[in-house]
VEXZA-945990 format. One record per residue (C-alpha): residue in one letter; x, y, z. Coordinates in steps of 0.05 Angstrom, whole numbers, padded with zeros to 5 digits, always signed. Layout:
N
AXYZ/...
***
This chain:
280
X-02686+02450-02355/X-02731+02376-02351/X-02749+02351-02285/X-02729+02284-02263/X-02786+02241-02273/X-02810+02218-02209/X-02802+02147-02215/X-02727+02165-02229/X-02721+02206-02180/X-02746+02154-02131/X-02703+02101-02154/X-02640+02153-02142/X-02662+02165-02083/X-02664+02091-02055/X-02600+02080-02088/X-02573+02131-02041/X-02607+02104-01978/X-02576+02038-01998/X-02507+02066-01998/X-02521+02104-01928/X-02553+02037-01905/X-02486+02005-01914/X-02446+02060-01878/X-02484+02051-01814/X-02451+02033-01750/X-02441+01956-01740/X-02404+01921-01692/X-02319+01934-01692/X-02300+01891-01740/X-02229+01850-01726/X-02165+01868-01766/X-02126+01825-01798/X-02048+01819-01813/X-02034+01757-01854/X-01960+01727-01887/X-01982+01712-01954/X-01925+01677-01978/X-01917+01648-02045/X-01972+01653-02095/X-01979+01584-02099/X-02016+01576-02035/X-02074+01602-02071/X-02082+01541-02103/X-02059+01491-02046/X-02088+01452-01986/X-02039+01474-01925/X-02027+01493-01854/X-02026+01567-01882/X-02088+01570-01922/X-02120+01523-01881/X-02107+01583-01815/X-02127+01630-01876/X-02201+01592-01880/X-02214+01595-01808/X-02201+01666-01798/X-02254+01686-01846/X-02296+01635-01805/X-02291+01674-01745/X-02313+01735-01769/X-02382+01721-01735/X-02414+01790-01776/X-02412+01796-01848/X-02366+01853-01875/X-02396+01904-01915/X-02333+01914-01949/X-02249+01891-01940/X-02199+01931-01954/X-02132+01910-01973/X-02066+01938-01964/X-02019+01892-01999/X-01953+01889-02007/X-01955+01883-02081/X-01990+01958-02102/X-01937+02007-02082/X-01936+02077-02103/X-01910+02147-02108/X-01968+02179-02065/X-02026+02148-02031/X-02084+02120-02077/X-02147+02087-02065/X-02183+02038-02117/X-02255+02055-02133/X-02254+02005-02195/X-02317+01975-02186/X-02306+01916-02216/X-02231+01890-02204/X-02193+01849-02244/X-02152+01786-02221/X-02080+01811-02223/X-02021+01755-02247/X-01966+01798-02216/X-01918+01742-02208/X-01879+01696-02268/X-01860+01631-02277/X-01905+01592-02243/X-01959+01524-02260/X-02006+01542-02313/X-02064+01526-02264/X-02051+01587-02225/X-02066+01639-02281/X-02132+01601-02292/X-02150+01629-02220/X-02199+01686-02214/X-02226+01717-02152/X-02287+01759-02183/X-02309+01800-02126/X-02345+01864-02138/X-02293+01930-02116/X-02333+01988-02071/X-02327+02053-02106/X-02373+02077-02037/X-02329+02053-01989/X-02261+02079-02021/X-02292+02143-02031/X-02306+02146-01961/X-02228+02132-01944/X-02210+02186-01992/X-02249+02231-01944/X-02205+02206-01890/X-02144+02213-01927/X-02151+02274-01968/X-02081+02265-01995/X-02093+02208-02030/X-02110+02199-02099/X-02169+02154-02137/X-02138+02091-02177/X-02209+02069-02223/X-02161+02015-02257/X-02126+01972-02202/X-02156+01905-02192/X-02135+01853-02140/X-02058+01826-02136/X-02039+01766-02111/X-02022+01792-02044/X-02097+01805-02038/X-02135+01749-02078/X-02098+01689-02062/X-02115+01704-01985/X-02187+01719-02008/X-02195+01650-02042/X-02192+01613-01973/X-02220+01676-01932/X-02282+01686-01967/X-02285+01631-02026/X-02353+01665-02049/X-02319+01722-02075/X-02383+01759-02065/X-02357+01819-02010/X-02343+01878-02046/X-02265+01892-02037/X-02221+01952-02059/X-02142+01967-02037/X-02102+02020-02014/X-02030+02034-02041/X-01974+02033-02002/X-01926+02104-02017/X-01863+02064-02026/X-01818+02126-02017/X-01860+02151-01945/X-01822+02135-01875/X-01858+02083-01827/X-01880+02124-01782/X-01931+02162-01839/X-01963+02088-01848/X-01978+02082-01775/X-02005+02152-01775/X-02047+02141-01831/X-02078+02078-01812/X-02100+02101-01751/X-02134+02156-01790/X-02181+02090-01824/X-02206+02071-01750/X-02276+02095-01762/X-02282+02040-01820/X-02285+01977-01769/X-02351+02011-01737/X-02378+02011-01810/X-02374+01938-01828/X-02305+01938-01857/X-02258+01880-01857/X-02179+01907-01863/X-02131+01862-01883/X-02053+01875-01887/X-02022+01820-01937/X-01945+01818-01924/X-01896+01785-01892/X-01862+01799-01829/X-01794+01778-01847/X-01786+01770-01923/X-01719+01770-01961/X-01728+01722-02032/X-01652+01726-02045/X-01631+01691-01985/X-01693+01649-01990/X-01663+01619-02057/X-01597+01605-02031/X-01616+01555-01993/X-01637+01486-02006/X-01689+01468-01960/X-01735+01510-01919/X-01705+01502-01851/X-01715+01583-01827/X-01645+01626-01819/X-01623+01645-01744/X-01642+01717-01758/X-01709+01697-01785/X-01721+01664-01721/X-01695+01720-01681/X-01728+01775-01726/X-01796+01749-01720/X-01793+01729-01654/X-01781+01800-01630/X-01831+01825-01668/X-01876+01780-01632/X-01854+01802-01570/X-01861+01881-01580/X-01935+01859-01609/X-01951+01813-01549/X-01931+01884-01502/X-01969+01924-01550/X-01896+01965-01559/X-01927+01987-01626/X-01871+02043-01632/X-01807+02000-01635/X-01837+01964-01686/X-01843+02030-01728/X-01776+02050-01707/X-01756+01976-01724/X-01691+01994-01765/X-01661+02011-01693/X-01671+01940-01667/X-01610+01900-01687/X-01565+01864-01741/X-01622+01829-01754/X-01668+01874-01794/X-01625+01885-01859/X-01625+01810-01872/X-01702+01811-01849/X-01731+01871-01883/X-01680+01882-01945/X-01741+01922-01971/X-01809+01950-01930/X-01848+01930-01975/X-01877+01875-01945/X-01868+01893-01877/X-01911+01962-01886/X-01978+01918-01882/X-01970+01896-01810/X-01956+01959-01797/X-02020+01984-01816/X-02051+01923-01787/X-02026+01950-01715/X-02041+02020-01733/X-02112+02009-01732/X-02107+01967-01660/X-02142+02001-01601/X-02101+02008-01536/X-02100+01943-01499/X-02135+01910-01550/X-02126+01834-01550/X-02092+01803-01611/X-02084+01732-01627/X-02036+01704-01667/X-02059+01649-01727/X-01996+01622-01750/X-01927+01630-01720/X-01893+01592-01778/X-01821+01606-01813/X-01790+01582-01879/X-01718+01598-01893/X-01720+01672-01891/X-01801+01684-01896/X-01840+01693-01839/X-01913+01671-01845/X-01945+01699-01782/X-02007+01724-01782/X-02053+01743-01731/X-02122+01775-01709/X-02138+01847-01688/X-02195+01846-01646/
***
């Protein structure tokens, strides 16, 4: 059998300290959950993107990597993307023609998902997934650059709450390696009632749905949340589907006891919540 010339071997072996470099302990990184709305705002100036812009600016240390887990890549099973170079995804229809010129050509980070498939064993390697709009049109005002490597999770459509809390508290360890989370949802999000009515002005249950979520947050009552099905009339008009609400799960999944959280935007359209807010 040949032996590795040395020169390659050398070069290998830098590449590796490189990766390892990368995986070193950093300071905790924040988490962030963020209502992502309609696709359109990646493309427009508003009070949303606008909150979107300054949470990336305080993020005082640059993220090694984000990770995204978006209401738009659901699954049967748990699977990580390792695809290192992701491809803008136009998972939506019917929209300006500007909006499908709209790329967000960040590198992916086949390191750092392989790393979360060591701390989820379960879950499965996706090398094709590329960004969907739950992720990139957050990204554009977060990081304009598009020069942070970013990769997603899935979300296992047909799992019960309480396995998404669980399992995001399993990713801890990532926010002492330089890793920016991000949960891309919406807190209260039902598109049928949305459409029924004429102007924006937000539901009563909207209101009342997102303001008790609030609450439980603000008391760090983490559990009810998960358990949210038991809260009230409420939460079939609010979350027809989990889908969307799954990412703020996550988002408070990977909170520390105690640890302060500080709400972005508190604002409501018809029945979509846009709240977002900062871990950390």
């Amino acid at each position: 059998m040949a032996l590795m010339p040395l020169t390659s071997c050398a070069m290998k072996l830098e590449q590796l300290k490189n990766i390892t470099d990368t995986f070193s302990n950093t300071g905790k990184m924040p988490v962030f959950f963020i209502g992502h709305g309609s696709p359109m705002n990646a493309i427009e100036d508003n009070s949303y993107t606008r909150s979107w812009h300054a949470m990336g600016k305080s993020v005082t240390e640059k993220p090694n990597a984000i990770l995204v887990v978006s209401a738009h890549w659901l699954t049967q099973g748990s699977y990580v993307s390792t695809n290192p170079a992701p491809e803008t995804i136009y998972d939506f229809g019917g929209f300006p023609g500007e909006l499908y010129k709209q790329t967000y050509p960040a590198p992916g980070s086949p390191e750092y998902a392989k790393e979360v498939m060591k701390l989820i064993p379960e879950a499965k390697e996706d090398k094709e997934w590329g960004l969907d709009h739950g992720s990139w049109s957050v990204l554009k005002h977060l990081y304009p650059e598009a020069k942070i490597p970013v990769f997603q999770v899935s979300i296992d459509y047909y799992r019960p709450m309480q396995y998404h809390f669980d399992l995001a508290k399993r990713l801890k360890s990532l926010r002492e390696k330089g890793v920016l989370i991000i949960g891309s949802g919406n807190v209260v999000h039902n598109l049928q009632m949305f459409f029924s009515r004429k102007d924006t002005t937000p539901f009563d249950w909207t209101i009342e749905f997102d303001n008790w979520v609030k609450d439980r947050i603000v008391n760090h009552d983490f559990q009810s949340l998960v358990d949210y099905e038991k809260h009230g009339s409420s939460t079939k008009l609010a979350v027809p589907t989990v889908d969307h609400y799954v990412p703020m799960i996550y988002t408070l999944g990977l909170a520390d006891k105690n640890e302060e959280i500080k709400f972005t935007n508190e604002e409501t359209l018809g029945s979509i919540s846009m709240r977002a807010f900062r871990v950390g």
